[in-house]
C-alpha positions as CSV (number, residue, x, y, z in Angstrom):
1,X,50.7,114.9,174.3
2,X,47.6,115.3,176.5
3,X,44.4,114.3,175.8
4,X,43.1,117.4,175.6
5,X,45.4,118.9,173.3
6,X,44.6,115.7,171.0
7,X,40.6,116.1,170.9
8,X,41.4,120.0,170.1
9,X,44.3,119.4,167.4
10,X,41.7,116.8,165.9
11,X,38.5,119.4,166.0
12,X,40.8,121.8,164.5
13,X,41.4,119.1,161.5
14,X,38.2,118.1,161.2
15,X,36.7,121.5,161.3
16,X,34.0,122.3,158.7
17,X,34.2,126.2,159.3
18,X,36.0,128.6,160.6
19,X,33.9,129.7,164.0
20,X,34.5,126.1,165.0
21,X,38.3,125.9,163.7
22,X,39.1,129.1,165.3
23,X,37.9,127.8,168.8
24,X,39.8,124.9,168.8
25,X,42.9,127.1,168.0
26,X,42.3,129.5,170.6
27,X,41.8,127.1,173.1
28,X,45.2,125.2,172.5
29,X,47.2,128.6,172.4
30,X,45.8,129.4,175.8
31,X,46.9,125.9,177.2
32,X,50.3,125.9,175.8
33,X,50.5,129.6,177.0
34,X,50.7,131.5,173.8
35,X,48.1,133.8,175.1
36,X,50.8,135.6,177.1
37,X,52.8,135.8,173.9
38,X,50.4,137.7,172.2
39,X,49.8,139.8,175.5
40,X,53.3,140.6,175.6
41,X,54.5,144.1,172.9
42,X,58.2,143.3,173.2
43,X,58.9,141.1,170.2
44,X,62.4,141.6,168.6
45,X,60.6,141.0,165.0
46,X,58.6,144.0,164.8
47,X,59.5,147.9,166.1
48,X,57.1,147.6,169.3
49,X,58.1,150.8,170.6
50,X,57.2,152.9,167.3
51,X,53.7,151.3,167.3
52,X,52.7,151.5,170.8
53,X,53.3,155.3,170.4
54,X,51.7,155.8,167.1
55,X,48.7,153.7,168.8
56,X,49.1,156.3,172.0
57,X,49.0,159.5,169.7
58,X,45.9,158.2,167.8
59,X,44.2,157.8,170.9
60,X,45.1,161.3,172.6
61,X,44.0,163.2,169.8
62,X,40.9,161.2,169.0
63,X,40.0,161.8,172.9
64,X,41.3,165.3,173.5
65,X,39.2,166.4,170.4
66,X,42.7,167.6,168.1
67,X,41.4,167.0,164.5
68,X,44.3,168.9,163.2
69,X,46.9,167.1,164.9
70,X,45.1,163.9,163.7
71,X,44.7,164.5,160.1
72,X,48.1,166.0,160.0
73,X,49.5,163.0,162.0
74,X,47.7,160.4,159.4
75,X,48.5,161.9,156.4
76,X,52.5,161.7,156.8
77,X,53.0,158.7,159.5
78,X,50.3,156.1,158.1
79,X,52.2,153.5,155.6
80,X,51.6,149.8,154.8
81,X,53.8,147.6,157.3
82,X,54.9,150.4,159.5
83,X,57.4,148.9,162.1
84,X,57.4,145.9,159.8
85,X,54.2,144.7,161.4
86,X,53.3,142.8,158.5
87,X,56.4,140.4,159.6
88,X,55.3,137.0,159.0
89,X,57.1,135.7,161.5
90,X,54.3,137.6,164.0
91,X,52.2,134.9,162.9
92,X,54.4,132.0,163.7
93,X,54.2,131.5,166.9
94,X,50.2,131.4,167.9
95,X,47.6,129.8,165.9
96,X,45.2,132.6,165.7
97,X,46.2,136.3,165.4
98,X,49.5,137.7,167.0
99,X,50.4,140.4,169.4
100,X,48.0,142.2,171.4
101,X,49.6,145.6,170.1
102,X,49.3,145.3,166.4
103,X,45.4,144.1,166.3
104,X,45.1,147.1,168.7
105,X,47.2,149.8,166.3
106,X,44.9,148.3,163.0
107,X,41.8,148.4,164.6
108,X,42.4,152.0,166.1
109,X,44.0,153.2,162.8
110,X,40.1,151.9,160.9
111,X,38.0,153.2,163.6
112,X,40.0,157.0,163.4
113,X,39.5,156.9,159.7
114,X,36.0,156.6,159.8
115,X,35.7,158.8,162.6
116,X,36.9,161.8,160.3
117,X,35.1,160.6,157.0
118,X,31.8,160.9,159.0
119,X,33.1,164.0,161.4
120,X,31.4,167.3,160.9
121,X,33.7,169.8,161.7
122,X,35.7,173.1,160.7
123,X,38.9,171.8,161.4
124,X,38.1,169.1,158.8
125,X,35.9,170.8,156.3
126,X,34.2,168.7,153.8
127,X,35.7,170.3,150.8
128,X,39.0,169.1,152.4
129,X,38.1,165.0,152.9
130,X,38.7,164.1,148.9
131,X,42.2,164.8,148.9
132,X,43.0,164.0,152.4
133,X,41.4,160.4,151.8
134,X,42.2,159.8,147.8
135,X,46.1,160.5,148.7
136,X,46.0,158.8,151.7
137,X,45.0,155.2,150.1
138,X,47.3,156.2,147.5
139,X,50.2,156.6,149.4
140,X,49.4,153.5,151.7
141,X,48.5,150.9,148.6
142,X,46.0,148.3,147.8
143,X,45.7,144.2,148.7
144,X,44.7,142.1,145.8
145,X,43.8,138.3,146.0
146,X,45.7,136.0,142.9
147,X,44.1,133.1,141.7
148,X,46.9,130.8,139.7
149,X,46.4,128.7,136.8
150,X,45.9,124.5,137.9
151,X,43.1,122.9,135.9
152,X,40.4,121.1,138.3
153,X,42.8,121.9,141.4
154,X,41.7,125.5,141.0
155,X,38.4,124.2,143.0
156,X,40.9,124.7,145.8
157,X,40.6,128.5,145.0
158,X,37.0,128.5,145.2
159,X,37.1,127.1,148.7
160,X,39.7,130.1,149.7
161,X,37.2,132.5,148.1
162,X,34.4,131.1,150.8
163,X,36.9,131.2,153.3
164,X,37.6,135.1,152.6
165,X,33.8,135.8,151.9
166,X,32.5,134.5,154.9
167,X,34.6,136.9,157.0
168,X,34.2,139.5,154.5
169,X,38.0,139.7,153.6
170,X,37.9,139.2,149.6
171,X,39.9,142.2,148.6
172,X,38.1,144.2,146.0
173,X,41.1,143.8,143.5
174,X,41.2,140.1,141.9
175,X,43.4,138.3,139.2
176,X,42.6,134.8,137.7
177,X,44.9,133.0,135.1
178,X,44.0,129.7,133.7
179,X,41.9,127.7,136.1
180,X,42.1,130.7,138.4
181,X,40.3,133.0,135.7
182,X,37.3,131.1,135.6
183,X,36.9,131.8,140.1
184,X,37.6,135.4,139.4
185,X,35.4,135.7,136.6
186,X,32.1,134.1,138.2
187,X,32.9,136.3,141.8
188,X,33.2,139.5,139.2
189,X,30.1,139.3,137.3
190,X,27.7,139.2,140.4
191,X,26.8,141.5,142.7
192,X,27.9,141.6,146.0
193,X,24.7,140.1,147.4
194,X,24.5,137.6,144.4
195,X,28.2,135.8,145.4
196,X,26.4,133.9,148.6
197,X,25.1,131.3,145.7
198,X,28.5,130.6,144.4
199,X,29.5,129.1,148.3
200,X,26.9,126.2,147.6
201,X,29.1,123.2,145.8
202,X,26.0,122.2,143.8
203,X,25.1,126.0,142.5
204,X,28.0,125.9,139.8
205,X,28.7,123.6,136.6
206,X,32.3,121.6,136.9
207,X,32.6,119.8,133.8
208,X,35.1,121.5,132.0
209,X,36.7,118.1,129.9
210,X,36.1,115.8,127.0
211,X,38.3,114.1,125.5
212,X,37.9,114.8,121.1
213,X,37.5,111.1,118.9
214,X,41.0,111.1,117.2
215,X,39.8,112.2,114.2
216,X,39.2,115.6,115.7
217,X,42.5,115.7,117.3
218,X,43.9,115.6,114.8
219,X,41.5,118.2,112.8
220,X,41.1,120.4,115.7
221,X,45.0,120.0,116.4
222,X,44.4,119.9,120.4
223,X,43.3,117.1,123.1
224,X,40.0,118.6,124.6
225,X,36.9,119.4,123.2
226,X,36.7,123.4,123.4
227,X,32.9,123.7,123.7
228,X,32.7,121.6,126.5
229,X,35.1,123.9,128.3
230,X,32.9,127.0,126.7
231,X,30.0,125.6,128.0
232,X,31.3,125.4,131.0
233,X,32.6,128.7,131.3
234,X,28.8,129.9,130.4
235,X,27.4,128.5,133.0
236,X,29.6,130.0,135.7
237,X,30.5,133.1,134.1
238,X,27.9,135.6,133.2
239,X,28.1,137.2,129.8
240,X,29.1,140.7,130.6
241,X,32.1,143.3,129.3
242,X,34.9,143.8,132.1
243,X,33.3,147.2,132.1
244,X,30.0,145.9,132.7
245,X,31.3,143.1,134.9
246,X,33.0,146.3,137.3
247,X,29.8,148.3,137.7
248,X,27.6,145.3,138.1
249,X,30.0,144.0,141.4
250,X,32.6,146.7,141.9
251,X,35.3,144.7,141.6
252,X,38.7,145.1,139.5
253,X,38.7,141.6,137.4
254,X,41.9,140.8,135.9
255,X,42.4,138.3,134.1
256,X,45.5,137.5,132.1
257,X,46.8,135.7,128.6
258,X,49.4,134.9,126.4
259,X,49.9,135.4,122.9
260,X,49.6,132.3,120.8
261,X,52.0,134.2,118.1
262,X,55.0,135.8,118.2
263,X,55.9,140.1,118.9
264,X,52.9,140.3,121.1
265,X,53.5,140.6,125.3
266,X,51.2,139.0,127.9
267,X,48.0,140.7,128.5
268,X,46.2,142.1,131.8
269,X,42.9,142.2,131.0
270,X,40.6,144.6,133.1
271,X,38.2,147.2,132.9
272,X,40.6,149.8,132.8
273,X,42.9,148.4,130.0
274,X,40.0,146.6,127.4
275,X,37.2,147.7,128.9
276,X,34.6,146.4,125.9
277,X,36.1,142.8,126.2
278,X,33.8,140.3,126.8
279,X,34.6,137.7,129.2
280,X,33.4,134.3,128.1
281,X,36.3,135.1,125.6
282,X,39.0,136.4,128.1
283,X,38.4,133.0,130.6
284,X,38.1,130.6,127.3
285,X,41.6,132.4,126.1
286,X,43.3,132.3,129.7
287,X,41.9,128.6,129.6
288,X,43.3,127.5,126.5
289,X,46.8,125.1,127.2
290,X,48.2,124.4,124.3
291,X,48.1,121.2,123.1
292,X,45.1,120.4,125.1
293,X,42.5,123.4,124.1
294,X,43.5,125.3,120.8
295,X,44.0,129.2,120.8
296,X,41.2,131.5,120.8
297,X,40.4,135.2,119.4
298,X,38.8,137.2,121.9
299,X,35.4,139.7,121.4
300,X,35.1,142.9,121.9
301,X,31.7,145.3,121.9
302,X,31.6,147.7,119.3
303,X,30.6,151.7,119.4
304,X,26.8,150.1,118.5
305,X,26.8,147.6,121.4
306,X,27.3,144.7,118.9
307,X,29.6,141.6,119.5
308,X,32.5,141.4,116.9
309,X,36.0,140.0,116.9
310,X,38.9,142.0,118.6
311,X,42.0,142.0,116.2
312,X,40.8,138.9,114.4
313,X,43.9,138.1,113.4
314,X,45.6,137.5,116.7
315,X,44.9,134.6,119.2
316,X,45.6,133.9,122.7
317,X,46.0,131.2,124.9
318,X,46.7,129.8,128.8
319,X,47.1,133.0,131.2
320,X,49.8,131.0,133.3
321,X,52.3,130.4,130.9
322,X,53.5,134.2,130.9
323,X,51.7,135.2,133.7
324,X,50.3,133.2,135.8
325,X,50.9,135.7,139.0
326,X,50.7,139.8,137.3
327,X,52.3,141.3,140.2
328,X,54.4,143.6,138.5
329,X,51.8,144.8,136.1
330,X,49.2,144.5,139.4
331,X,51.1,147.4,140.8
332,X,51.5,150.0,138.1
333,X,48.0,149.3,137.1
334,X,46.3,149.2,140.6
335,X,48.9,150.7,143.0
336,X,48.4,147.4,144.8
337,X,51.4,146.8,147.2
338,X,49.9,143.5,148.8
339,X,49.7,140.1,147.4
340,X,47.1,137.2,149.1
341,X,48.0,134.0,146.5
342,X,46.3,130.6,146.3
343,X,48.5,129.0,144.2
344,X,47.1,125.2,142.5
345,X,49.5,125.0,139.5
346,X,50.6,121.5,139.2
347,X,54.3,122.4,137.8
348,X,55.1,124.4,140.8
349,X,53.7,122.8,143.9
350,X,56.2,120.4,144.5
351,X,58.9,122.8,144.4
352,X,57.4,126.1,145.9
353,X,58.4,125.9,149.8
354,X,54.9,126.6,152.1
355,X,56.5,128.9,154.4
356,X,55.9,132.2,154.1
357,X,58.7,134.4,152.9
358,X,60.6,135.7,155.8
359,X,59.7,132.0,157.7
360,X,62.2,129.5,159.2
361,X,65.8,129.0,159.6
362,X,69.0,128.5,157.8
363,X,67.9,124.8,156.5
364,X,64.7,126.6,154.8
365,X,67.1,129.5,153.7
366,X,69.7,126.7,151.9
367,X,66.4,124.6,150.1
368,X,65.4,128.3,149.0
369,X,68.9,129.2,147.8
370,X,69.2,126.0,145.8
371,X,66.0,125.5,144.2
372,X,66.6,129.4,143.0
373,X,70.2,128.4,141.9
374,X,68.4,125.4,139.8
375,X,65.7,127.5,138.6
376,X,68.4,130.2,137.2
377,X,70.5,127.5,135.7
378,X,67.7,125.6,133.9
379,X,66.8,128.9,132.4
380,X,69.8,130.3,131.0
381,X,70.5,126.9,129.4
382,X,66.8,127.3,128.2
383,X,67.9,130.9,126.8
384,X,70.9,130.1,125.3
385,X,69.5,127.4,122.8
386,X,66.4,129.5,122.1
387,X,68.4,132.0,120.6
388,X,70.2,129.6,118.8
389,X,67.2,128.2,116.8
390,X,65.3,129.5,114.1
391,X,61.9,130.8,114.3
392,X,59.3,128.1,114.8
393,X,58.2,125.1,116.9
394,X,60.2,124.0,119.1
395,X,61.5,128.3,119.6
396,X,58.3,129.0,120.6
397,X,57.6,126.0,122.9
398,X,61.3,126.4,124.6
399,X,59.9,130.3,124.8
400,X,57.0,129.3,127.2
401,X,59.3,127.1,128.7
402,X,61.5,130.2,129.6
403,X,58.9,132.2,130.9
404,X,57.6,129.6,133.1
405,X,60.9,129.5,134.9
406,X,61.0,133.1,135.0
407,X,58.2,134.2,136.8
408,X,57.5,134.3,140.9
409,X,54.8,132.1,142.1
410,X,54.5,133.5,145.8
411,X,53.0,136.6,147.1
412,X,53.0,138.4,150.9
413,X,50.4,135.5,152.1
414,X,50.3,132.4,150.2
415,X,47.4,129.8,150.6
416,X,48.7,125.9,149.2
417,X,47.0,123.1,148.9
418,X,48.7,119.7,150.0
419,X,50.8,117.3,147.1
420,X,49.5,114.3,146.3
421,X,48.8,111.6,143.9
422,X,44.8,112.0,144.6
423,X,45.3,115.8,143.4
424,X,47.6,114.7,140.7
425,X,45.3,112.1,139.4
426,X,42.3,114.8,138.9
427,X,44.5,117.5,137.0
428,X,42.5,116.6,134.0
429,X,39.4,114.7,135.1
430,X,35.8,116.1,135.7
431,X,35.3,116.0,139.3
432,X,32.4,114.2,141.1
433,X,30.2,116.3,143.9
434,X,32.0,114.7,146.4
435,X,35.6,115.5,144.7
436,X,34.1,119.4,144.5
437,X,33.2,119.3,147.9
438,X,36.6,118.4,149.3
439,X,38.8,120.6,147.0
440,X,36.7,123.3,148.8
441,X,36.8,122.5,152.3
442,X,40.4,122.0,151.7
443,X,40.8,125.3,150.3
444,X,38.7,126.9,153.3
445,X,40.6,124.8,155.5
446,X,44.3,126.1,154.2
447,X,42.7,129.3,154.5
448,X,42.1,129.8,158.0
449,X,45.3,129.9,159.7
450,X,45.4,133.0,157.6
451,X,42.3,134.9,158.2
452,X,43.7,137.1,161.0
453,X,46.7,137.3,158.9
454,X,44.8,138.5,156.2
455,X,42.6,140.5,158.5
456,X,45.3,142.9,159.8
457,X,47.2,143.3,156.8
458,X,44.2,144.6,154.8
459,X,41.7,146.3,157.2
460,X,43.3,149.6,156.9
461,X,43.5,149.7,153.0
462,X,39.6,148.2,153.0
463,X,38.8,151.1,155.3
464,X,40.5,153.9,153.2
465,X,38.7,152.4,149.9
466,X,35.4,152.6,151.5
467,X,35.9,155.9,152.8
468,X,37.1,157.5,149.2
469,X,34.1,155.8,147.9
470,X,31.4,157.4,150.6
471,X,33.0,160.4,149.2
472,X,32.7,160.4,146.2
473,X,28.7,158.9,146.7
474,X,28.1,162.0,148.3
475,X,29.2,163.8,145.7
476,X,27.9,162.7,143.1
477,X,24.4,162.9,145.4
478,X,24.6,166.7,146.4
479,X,23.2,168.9,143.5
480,X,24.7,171.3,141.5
481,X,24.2,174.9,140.8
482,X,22.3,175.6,137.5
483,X,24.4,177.0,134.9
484,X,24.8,181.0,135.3
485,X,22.8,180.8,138.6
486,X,24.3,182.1,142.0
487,X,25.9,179.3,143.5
488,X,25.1,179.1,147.1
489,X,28.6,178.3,149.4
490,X,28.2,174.7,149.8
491,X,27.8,174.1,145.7
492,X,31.0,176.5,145.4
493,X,32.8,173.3,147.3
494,X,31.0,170.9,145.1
495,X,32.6,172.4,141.9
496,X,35.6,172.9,143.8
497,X,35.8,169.1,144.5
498,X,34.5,167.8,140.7
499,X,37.3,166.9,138.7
């Protein structure tokens, strides 16, 4: 190896943000000649021809004026990975971005959408844009970032958050379990020009652990000293409802839990499903492992606005044993169709392969078989003595047990951090500034290889969001007729338009 490509492979790995990371990595593509790559459509890992004449089409009627033929052209023929364009294997091959073609088709497919939410014209009448736009971003789906469960290695997660922030890619759909609950939570309770505090290391309060004098161990039945970790939760996460928590930030905070009892499924909290939950509760639940933190019952705000105990007599505990990723529920819930995970949790980063699915060859194919073959095994031995024990115990530990080796711990982009016996070592511990500080960077710097990923594969869902809601502000800004006064034309298309 040159010297040259040495002094950029090292700025790119000491980088400290992504302006200088991303010019190291563009300058070693051009040298090696990856540049041409990405000039060149013709890839046998994406359908080349079908977007180059989608991105043609777009063009001509955007230039030759046919609003009809563009609307109508959108509204059937735009979908989420079109000519499998979200490939990862696209991203393989250069360090920053991919072909030429498909940043091209994005960015033309964003800029025509806005054209026609701002056109005035009678081709595309106003009373027309709600339903064109609303069943547009339905049909195409939402992205959603996943925060996982992983004690003090979620600090990783609040590195990727300042990764995404920074280029203004933090999707407005979130989930945090565990560890993960507590990022989620403190980015969902501020306003969007409020989250710029949360990037400085020093701004937040880390010290979640304290180890209980035996006799409360044993009193307390768990390891950890719950108010230390409520404390902490208080001081990151502001004391809203998830309702309030939405219309303070406009973003979807889910956060998940399991049942500390038996008969009673997983949770997704959110603002749609327990919309008078407080959070400090939902975090402090989604936080509680067993054995280390003891279960927790959550709060709820009553009809008078007062704080009082949500079905007292149930309690709930750690997010991440029956849920640590809620993809399945994510989609019914939030039509969301796009998964962007940083995954922390100790129990599955030694075994969770860091390519991204659709990545490498037959030898990354076999490791994937195998470890799935293990995985199925281990839990239908798991299964079968389960159901052969009484209710109890050691039932309902092998249950979480089951459910831990039942769920999927990847998504469509996945951001890792590295394994090692550093990380390992500070599972538990309460990190010093200078331990914060690099679980961030890290996080920012497992992040940016991604960005343009992340970048293409969201823009066009991030568009048709803010277009439905610049709809729906001017709506609900335009007056409205006076009841049994003469309604002038454009209030008869208000009324038409209000659900």
């Amino acid at each position: 190896m040159d010297r040259k490509k040495r002094n950029l492979l090292n700025a790119m790995r000491f980088a400290t943000d992504y302006a200088s990371w991303r010019e190291a990595a563009e300058a070693l593509d051009r040298i090696e000649g990856r540049d041409d790559w990405r000039a060149d459509d013709t890839s046998d890992d994406y359908d080349w021809r079908l977007i180059r004449a989608r991105l043609r089409q777009v063009r001509q009627y955007r230039e030759e004026g046919q609003i009809a033929k563009l609307v109508h052209h959108l509204r059937q023929g735009l979908h989420w990975n079109l000519g499998n364009i979200g490939n990862p294997r696209l991203y393989e091959y250069a360090r920053v971005g991919t072909k030429h073609l498909i940043h091209d088709y994005v960015n033309e497919i964003a800029s025509a959408l806005e054209f026609l939410v701002d056109l005035q014209s009678p081709e595309f009448p106003e009373a027309d844009k709600p339903k064109f736009f609303r069943e547009l971003a339905q049909s195409y789906g939402r992205s959603a970032l996943m925060l996982s469960g992983g004690a003090t290695l979620g600090l990783f997660h609040v590195g990727v958050v300042k990764a995404l922030y920074r280029e203004g890619l933090v999707p407005p759909i979130m989930s945090g379990s565990s560890a993960g609950s507590v990022v989620c939570a403190t980015v969902g309770t501020r306003a969007p020009d409020e989250v710029e505090e949360l990037l400085d290391p020093e701004a937040a309060y880390y010290h979640f652990w304290r180890i209980l004098p035996w006799r409360e161990m044993l009193r307390n039945r768990s390891v950890m000293d719950q108010n230390q970790l409520r404390k902490a939760i208080a001081a990151n996460v502001r004391d809203l409802t998830f309702e309030q928590a939405y219309q303070r930030s406009g973003r979807v905070i889910n956060i998940t839990v399991s049942p500390a009892g038996v008969n009673q499924p997983p949770r997704l909290l959110n603002y749609l499903t327990f919309p008078y939950l407080y959070l400090h509760e939902a975090v402090l639940a989604s936080c509680a492992v067993p054995i280390l933190f003891p279960p927790v019952m959550l709060m709820t705000q009553d009809e008078r606005g007062q704080r009082v105990p949500y079905m007292p007599l149930l309690r709930w505990n750690d997010g991440s044993l029956k849920s640590d990723l809620p993809i399945l529920r994510m989609r019914r819930l939030h039509n969301v169709n796009h998964f962007i995970v940083s995954q922390t949790n100790p129990h599955v980063l030694p075994f969770i392969s860091r390519r991204e699915p659709g990545k490498g060859g037959v030898l990354d194919s076999t490791r994937h078989y195998a470890l799935s073959s293990v995985l199925h095994q281990s839990k239908g031995i798991v299964d079968w003595v389960r159901h052969n024990l009484p209710d109890g115990g050691l039932r309902r530990t092998l249950d979480a047990a089951s459910s831990i080796l039942d769920q999927e711990y990847r998504g469509n982009i996945n951001i890792l951090p590295e394994v090692s016996l550093w990380r390992y070592a500070n599972v538990t511990a309460n990190p010093s500034m200078e331990s914060v500080k690099r679980f961030m960077l890290e996080g920012e710097r497992a992040t940016w290889p991604r960005i343009e990923m992340i970048r293409n594969q969201t823009l066009i869902s991030q568009t048709l969001n803010d277009c439905v809601e610049r709809i729906e502000r001017g709506a609900a800004a335009r007056p409205v007729a006076p009841r049994g006064s003469q309604a002038k034309p454009d209030l008869r298309i208000v009324r038409a338009r209000t659900p």
